[in-house]
TIBAMAR-459334 format. One record per atom (N, C-alpha, C): residue in three letters; x, y, z. Coordinates in steps of 0.05 Angstrom, whole numbers, plus 5000, padded with zeros to 4 digits. Each point is the difference from the previous one (the first is absolute). Example, Ala and Ser with C-alpha at 12.3 -4.5 7.8 and 13.67 -1.06 7.14 Angstrom:
2
ALA526448865156
ALA498250245000
ALA501850245000
SER499350214986
SER501650245001
SER498550225014
***
This chain:
422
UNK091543117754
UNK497250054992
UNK499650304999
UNK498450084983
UNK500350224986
UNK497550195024
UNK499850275013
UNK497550015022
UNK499550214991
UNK497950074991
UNK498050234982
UNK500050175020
UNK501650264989
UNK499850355027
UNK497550074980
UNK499150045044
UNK496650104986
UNK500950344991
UNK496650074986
UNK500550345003
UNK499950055012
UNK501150385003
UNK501450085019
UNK497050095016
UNK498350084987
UNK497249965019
UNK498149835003
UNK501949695003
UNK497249815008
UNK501049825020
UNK498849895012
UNK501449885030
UNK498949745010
UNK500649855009
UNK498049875010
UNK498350025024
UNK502250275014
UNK497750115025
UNK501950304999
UNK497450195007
UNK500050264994
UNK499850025036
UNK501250205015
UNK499950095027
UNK500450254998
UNK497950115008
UNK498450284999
UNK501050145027
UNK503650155001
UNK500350075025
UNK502149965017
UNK502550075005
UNK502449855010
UNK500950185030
UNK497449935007
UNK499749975029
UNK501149755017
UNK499550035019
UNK501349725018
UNK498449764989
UNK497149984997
UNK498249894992
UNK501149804969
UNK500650324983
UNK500249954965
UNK503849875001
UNK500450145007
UNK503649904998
UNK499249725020
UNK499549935023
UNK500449675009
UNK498149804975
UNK498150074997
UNK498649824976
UNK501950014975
UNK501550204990
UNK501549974985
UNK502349844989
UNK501249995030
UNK502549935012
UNK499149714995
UNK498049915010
UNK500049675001
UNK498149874976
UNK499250224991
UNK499749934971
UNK501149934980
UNK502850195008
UNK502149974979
UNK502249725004
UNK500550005031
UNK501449725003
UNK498749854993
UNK497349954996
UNK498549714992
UNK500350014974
UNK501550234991
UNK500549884964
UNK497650214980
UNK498450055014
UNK497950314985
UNK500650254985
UNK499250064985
UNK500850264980
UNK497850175017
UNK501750165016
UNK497750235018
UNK500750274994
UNK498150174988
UNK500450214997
UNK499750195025
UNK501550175015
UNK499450145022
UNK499450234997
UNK498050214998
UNK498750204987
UNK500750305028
UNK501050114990
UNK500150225029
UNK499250184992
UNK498250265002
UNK499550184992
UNK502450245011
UNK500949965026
UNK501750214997
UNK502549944994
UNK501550165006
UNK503249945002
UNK501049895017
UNK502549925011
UNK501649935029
UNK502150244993
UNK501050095026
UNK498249985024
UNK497950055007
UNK497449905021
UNK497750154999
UNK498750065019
UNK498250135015
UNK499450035022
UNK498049885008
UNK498949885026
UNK497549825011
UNK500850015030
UNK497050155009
UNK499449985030
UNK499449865006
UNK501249935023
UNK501849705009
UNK501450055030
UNK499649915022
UNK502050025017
UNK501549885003
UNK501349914978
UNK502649824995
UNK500649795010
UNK498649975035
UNK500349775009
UNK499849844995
UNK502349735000
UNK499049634991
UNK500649825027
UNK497449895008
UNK499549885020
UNK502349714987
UNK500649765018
UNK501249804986
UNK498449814976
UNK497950085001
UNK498149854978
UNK500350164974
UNK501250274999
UNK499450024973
UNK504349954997
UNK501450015025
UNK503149984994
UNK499549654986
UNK498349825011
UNK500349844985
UNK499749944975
UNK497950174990
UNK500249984966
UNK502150144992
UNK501450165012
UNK502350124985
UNK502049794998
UNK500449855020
UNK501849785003
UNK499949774978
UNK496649934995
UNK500049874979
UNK501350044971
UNK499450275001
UNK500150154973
UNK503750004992
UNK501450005024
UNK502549935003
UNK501650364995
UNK498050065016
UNK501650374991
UNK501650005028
UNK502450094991
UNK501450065028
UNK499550305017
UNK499949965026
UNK498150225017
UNK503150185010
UNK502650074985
UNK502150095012
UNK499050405004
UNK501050005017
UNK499750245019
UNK501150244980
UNK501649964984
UNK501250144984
UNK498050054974
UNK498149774995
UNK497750074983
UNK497850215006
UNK500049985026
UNK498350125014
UNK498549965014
UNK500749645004
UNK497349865018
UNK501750105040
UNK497050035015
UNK501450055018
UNK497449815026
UNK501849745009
UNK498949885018
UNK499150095030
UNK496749875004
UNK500050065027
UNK498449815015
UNK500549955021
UNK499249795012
UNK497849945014
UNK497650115006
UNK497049965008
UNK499050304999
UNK498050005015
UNK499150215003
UNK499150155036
UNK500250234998
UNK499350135031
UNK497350084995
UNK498149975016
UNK497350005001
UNK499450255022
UNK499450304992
UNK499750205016
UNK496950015008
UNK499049995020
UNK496450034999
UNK499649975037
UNK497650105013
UNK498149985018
UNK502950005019
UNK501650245006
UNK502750035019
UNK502449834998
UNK500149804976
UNK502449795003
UNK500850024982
UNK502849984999
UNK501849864969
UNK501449775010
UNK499150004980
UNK500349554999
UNK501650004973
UNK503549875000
UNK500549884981
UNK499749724998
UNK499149894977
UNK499049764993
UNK501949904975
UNK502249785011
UNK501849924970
UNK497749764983
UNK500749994970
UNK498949854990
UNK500249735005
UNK498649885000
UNK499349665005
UNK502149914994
UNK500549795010
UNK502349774997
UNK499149884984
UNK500249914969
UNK498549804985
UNK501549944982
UNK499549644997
UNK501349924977
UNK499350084973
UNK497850045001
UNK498250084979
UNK500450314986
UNK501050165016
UNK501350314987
UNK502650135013
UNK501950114983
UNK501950085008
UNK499250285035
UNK501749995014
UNK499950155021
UNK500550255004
UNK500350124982
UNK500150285004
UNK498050044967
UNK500550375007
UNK498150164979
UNK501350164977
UNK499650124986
UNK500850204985
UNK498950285000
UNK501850204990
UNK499450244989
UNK501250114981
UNK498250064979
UNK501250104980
UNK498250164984
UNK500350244981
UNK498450244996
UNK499149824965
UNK497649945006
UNK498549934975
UNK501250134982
UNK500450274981
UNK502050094987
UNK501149764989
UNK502649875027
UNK502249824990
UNK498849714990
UNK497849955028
UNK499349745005
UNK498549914964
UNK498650114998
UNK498449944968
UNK501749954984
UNK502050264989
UNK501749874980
UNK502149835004
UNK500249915020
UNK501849835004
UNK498049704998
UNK498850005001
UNK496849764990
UNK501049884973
UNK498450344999
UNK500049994964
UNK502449884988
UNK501950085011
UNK502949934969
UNK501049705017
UNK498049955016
UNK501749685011
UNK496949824984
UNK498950134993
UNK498249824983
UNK500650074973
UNK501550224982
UNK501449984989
UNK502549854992
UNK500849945029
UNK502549824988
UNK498649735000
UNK498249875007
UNK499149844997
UNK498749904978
UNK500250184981
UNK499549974971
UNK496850174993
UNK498550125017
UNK497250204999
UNK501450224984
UNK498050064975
UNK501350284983
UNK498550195014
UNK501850285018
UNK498850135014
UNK499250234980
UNK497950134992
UNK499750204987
UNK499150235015
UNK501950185006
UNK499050275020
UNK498750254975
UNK498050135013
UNK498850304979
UNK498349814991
UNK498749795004
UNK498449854989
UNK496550025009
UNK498650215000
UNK497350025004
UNK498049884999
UNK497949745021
UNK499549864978
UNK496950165001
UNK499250024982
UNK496350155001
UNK498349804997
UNK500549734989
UNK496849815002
UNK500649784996
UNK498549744995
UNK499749754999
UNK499649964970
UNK501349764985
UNK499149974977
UNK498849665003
UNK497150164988
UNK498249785007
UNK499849764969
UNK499549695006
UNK499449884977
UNK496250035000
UNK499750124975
UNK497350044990
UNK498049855010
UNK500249725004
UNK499049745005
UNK499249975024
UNK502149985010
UNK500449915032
UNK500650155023
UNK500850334989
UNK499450155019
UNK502650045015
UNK502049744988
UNK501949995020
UNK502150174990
UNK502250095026
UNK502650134994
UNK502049834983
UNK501150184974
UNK502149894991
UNK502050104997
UNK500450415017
UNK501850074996
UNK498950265015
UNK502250274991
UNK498850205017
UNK501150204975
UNK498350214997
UNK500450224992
UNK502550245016
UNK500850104983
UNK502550225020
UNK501450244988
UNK500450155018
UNK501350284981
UNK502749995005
UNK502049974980
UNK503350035013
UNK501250194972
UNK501350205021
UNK500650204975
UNK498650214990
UNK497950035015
UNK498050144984
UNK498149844980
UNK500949734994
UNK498349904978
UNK498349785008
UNK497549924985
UNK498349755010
UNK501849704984
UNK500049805024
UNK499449754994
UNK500149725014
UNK499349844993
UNK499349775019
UNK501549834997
UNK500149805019
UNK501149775004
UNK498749865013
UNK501149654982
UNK497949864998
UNK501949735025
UNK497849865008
UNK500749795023
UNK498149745009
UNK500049825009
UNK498649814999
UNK498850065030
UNK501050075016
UNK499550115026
UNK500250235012
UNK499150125020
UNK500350325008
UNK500149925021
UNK502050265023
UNK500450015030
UNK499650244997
UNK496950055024
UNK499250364998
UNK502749945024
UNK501150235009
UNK502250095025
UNK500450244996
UNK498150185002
UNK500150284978
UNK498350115028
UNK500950025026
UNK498750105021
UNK497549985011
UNK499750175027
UNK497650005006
UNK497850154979
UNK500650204978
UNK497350054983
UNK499349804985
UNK502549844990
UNK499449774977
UNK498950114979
UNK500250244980
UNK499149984980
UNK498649794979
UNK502049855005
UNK498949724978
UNK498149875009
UNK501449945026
UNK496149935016
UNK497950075007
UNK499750294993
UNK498050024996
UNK499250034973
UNK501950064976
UNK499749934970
UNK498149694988
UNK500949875030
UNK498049704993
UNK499150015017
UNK498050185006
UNK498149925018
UNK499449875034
UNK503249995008
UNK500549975032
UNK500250275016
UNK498050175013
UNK498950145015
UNK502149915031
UNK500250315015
UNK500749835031
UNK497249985018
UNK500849815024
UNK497349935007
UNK499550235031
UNK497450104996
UNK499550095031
UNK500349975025
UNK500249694998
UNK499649865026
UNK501549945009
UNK503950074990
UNK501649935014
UNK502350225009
UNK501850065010
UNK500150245018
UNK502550094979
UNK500450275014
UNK502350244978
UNK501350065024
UNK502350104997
UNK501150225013
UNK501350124982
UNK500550195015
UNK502150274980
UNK502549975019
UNK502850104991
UNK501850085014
UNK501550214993
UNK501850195015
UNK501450214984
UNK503150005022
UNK501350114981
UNK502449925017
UNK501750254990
UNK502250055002
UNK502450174994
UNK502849865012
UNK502250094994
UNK502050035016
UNK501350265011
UNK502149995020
UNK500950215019
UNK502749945005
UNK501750194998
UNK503549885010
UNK499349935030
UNK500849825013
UNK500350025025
UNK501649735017
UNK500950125015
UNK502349765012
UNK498949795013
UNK497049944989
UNK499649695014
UNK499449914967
UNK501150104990
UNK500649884974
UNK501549684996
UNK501249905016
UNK501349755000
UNK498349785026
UNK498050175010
UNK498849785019
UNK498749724984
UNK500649825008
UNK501449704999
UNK496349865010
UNK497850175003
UNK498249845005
UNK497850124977
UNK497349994997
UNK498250124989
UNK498350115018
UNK499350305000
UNK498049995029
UNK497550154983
UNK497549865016
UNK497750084996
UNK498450115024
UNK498550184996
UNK499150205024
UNK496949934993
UNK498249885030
UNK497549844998
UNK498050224999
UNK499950225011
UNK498450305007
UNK500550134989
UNK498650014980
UNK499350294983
UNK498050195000
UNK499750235013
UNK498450135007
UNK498950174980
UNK497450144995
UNK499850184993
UNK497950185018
UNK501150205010
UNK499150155015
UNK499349805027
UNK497449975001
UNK499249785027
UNK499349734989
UNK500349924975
UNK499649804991
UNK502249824987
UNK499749695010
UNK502249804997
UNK498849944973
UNK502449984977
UNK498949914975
UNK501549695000
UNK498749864984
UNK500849674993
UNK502350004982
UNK502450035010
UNK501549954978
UNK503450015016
UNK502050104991
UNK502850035013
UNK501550134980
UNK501850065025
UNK502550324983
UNK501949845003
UNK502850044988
UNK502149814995
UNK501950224999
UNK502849885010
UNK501950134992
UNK502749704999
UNK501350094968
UNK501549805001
UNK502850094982
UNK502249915022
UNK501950144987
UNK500749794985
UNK501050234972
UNK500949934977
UNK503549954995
UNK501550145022
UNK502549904994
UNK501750124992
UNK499550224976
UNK501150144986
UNK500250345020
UNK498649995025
UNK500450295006
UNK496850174995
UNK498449844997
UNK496849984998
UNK498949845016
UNK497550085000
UNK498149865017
UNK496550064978
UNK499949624997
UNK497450164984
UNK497849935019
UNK498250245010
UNK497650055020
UNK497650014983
UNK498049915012
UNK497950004984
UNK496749855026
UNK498349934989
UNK497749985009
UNK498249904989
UNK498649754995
UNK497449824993
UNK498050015013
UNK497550064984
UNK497449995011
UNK497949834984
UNK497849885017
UNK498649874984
UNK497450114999
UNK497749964971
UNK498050045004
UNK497849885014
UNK500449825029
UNK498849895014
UNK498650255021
UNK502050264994
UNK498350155023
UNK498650234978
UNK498450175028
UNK498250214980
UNK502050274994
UNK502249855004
UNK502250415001
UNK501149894975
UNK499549784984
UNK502550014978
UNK500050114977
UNK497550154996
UNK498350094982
UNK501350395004
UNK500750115031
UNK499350195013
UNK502150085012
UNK502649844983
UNK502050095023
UNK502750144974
UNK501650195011
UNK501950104986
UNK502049815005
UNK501849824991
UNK501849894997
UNK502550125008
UNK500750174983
UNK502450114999
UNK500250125017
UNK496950145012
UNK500350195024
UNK500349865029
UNK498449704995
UNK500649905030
UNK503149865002
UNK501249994979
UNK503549945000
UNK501450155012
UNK499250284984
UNK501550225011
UNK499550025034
UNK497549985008
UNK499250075031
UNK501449855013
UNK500049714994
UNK501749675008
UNK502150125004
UNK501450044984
UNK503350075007
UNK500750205016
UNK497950245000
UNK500750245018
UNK499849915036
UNK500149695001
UNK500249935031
UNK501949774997
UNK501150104981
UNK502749765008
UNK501750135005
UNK502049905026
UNK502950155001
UNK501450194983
UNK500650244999
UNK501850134979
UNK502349954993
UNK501149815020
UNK502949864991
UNK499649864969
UNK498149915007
UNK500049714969
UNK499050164982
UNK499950324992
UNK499950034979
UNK498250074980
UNK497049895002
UNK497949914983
UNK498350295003
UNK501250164983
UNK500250205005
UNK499550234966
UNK498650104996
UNK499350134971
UNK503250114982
UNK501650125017
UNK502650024991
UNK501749804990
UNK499449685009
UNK501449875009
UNK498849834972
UNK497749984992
UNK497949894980
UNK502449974972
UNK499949744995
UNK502450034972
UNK496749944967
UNK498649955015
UNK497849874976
UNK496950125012
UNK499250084974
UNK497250065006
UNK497849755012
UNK498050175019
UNK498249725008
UNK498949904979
UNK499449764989
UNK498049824992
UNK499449875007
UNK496549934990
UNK499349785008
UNK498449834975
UNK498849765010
UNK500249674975
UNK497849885018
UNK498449904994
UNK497649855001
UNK501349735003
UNK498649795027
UNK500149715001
UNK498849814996
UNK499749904977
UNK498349874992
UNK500049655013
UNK498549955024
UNK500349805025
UNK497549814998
UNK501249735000
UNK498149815006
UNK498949944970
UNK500749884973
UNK498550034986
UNK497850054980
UNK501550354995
UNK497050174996
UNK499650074979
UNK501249764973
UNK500549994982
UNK498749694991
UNK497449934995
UNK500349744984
UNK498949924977
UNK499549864985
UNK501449715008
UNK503350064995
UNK501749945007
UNK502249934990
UNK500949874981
UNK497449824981
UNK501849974972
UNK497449984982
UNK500150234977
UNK497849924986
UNK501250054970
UNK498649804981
UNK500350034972
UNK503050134999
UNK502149715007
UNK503050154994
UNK500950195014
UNK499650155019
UNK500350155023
UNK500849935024
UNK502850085013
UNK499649835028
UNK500950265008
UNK499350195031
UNK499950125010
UNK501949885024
UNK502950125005
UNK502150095020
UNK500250205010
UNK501150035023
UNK500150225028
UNK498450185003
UNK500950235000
UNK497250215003
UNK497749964983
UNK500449934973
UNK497850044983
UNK498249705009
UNK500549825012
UNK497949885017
UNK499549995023
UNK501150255008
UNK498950065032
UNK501449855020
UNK502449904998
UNK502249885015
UNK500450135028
UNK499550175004
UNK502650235021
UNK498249875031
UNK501749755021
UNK499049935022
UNK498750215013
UNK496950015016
UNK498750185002
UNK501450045045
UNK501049684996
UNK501250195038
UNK501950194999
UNK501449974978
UNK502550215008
UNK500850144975
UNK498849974981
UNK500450224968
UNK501949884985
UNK501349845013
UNK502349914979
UNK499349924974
UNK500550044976
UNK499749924977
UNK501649864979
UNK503450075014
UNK502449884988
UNK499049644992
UNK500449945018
UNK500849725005
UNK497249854986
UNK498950094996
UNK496449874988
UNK500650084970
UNK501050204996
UNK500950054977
UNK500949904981
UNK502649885013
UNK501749755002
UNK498849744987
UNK498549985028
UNK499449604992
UNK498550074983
UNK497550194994
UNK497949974988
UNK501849974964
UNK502250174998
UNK501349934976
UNK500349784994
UNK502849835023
UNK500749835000
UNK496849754993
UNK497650015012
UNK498849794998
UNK499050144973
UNK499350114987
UNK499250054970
UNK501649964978
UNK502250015010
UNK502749824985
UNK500349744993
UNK499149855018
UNK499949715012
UNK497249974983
UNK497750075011
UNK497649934980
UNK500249994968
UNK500850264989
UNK500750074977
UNK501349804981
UNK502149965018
UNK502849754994
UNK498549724987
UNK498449965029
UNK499449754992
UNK496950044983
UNK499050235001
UNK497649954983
UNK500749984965
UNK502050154991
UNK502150014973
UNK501749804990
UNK499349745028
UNK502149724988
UNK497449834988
UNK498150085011
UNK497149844992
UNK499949984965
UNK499149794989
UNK500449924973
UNK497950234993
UNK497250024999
UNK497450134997
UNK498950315021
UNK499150094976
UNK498950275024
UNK498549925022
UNK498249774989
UNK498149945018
UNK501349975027
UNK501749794991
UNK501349975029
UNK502450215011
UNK501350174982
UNK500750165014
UNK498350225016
UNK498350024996
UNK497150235012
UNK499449825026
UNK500049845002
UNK499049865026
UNK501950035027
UNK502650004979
UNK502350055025
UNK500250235007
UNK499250254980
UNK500050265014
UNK497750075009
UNK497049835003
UNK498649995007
UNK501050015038
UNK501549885002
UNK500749895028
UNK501450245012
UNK501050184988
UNK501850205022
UNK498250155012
UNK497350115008
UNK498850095010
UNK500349795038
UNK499649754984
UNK499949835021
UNK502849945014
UNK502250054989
UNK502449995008
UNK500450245018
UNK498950244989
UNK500650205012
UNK498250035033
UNK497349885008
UNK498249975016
UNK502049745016
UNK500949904986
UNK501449725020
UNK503250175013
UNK500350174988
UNK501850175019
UNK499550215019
UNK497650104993
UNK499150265018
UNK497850035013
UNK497649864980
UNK498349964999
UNK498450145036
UNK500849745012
UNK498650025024
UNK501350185025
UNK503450124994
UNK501650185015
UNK498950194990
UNK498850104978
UNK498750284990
UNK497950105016
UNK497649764995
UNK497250025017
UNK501650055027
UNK501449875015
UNK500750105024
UNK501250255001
UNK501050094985
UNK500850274992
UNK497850165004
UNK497949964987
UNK497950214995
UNK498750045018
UNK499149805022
UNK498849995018
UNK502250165028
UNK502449984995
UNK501350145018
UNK499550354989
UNK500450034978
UNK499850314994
UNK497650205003
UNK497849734992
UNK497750055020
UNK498650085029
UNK501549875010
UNK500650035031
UNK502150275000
UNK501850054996
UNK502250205005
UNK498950314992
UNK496549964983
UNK500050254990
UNK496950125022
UNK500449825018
UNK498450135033
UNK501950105011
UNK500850265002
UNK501950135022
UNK499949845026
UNK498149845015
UNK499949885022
UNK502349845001
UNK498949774979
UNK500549834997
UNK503250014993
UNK501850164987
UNK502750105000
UNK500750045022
UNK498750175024
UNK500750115017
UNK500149695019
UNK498449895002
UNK500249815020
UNK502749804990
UNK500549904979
UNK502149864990
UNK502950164999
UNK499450135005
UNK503450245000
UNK499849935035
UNK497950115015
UNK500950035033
UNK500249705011
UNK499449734987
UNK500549775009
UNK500949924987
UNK501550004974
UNK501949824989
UNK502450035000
UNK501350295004
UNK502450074996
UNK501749885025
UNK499050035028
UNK500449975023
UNK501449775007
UNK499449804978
UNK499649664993
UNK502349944975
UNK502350035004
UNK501649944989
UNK500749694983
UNK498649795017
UNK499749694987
UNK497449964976
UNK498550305017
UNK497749904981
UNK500850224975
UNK500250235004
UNK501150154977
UNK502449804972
UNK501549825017
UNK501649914971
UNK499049724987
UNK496849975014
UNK498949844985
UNK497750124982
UNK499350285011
UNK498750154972
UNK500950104979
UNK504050035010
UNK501650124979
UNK500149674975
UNK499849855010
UNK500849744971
UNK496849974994
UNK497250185017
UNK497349924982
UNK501150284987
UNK500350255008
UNK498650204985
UNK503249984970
UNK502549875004
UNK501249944979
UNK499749854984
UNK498449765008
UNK500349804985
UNK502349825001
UNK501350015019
UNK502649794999
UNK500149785027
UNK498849794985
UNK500449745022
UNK500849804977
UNK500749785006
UNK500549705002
UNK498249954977
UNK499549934975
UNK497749924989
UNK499549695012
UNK501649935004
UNK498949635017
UNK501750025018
UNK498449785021
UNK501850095036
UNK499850285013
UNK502950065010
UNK499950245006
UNK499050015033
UNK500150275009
UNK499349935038
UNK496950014997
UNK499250055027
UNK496949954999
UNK498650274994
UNK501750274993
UNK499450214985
UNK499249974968
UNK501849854993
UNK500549954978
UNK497749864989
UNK499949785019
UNK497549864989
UNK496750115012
UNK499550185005
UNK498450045012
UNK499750224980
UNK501350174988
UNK499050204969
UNK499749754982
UNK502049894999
UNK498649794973
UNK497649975008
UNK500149895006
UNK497249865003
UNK497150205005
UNK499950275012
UNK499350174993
UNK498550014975
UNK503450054981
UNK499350094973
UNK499749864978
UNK499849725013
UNK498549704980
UNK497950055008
UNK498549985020
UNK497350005012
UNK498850214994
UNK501350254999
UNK497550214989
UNK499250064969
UNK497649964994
UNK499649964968
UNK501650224984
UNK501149994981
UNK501350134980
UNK499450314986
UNK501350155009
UNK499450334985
UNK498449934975
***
């Protein structure tokens, strides 16, 4: 049977972005048999602030994706995390679970993205890098997306698609091209990070530091240092706008202060600096919605994915692809628009039946964290508490048992069924 090659700019789904987000929606777009165009504005390799860290929830989507994690690629495993705060360090290994592989990853976004990208390439996604996109192409009628406008080469033109995946970051251009605004009411952080040569460059855990001072004041957020493996260490620091300093504080300058009380052995040190500081906005708790309008479905940052207990954004990135894949899939087997619109009607609700109610608990924790008291009292009585600390490490990760599981396990579920939905 003879199978009509579409043109080379029309798709049946256009993904705006080959981020973790745009390359996993891609990826499983393309195994389900989809003509996905993958749109990148820059080149590979590319750069994104990131503390490289992958808890085992986002090693599991890599696992899915079937990319091998060999050391020689550059992936470099580590096994929980050490929790520095209120006089204790506490290492904490990751959960025992059937449900996610047991250890973590590290790897320098740089590698980690394009290595996304061209495994959703081989999966049959046409990846187009230098690809700019500037707007939405609207049908006259209905208002709805049928494609996106873009600059490649210097020159204008569009491409056309029956579906769109914004994954085009936390600004989302496109989203706000149609009219999805972020919302006030749900929380940000910023983070900035660098790397440093230094010989705890191969430490085998992730450590996060609970006290971050500035001057006499505890800010709501945490400093990180996590070796990378290669003879680096990428250091960095998250804050949220829950307190009144986030507006008021130098970033780069309280990094620099941060490090000038760490040991001089390890390095972290201005000489020692292989990358300039940056910093990247977190866009936490869904602060992006709705998540699907008129042909639009909004993945990872650009709908406000990034878990608001602990910043991670990888792994939400991830599923949120993977389930816009899955919607997409099956909304495009539907005989009629009508009824394909109903099925992508539903990923909003798909996406709330995964996070939904762990978010709101999210928010309400970051809330709380942005009273200096209230930090201060949870650093001087929780750390001390080692049983209870590695049952905040699988809430503030997200990694339990989705059914069964110990009575930790079931005691966040249930939590985060019971509390109404972000």
């Amino acid at each position: 049977m003879h199978q009509e090659i579409p043109p080379a700019d029309s798709a049946d789904v256009i993904v705006v972005g080959a981020g973790p987000a745009g390359s996993s929606a891609a990826f499983y777009l393309a195994q389900a048999g989809l003509d996905v165009l993958l749109l990148e504005k820059s080149h590979f390799p590319r750069e994104k602030v990131c503390g490289d860290g992958l808890t085992p929830r986002g090693v599991k989507q890599l696992v899915g994706m079937g990319i091998p994690l060999n050391a020689e690629d550059g992936w470099f495993p580590n096994k929980g995390l050490r929790i520095i705060g209120g006089g204790v360090r506490l290492e904490l290994d990751w959960p025992d679970l059937a449900s996610y592989p047991g250890y973590g990853m590290m790897r320098s976004r740089r590698g980690f993205d394009e290595t996304l990208a061209r495994t959703a390439a081989k999966a049959g996604a046409r990846l187009l890098e230098g690809v700019n996109v500037t707007g939405p192409v609207l049908d006259d009628e209905t208002g709805r997306i049928t494609g996106v406008t873009a600059r490649r080469d210097g020159a204008e033109r569009s491409y056309q698609a029956r579906v769109v995946v914004a994954a085009d970051g936390n600004s989302s251009r496109l989203s706000l091209a149609m009219g999805l605004a972020k919302r006030d009411d749900r929380p940000l952080g910023v983070a900035v990070r660098t790397y440093y040569t230094s010989p705890r460059h191969d430490d085998d855990y992730l450590e996060s530091w609970l006290e971050l001072w500035d001057g006499d004041r505890l800010l709501p957020g945490y400093g990180w240092v996590f070796g990378a493996g290669d003879g680096t260490s990428n250091v960095g620091l998250g804050l949220l706008n829950t307190s009144a300093a986030f507006q008021h504080t130098d970033y780069r300058r309280l990094l620099r202060r941060w490090l000038a009380g760490m040991p001089a052995e390890w390095g972290y040190t201005e000489e020692n600096r292989t990358e300039p500081i940056r910093g990247a906005a977190l866009p936490m708790a869904f602060n992006r919605t709705p998540h699907y309008t008129r042909g639009l479905l909004l993945a990872g940052d650009a709908g406000g994915m990034v878990n608001p207990f602990n910043g991670e954004g990888i792994p939400y990135a991830m599923e949120s692809g993977e389930i816009a894949a899955r919607v997409i899939t099956r909304a495009l087997a539907q005989p009629g628009q009508a009824g394909a619109e109903r099925v992508l009607h539903g990923y909003p609700q798909a996406l709330r039946d995964a996070y939904g109610g762990y978010y709101t608990l999210g928010r309400k924790f970051v809330g709380a964290i942005g009273r200096p008291w209230v930090m201060k009292f949870a650093t001087q009585h929780g750390m001390p508490r080692p049983a209870l600390m590695r049952i905040i490490l699988k809430l503030l990760a997200n990694l339990t048992e989705p059914r069964g599981g110990d009575a930790a396990d079931r005691v966040i579920n249930a939590l985060s069924r019971l509390t109404p939905a972000a």
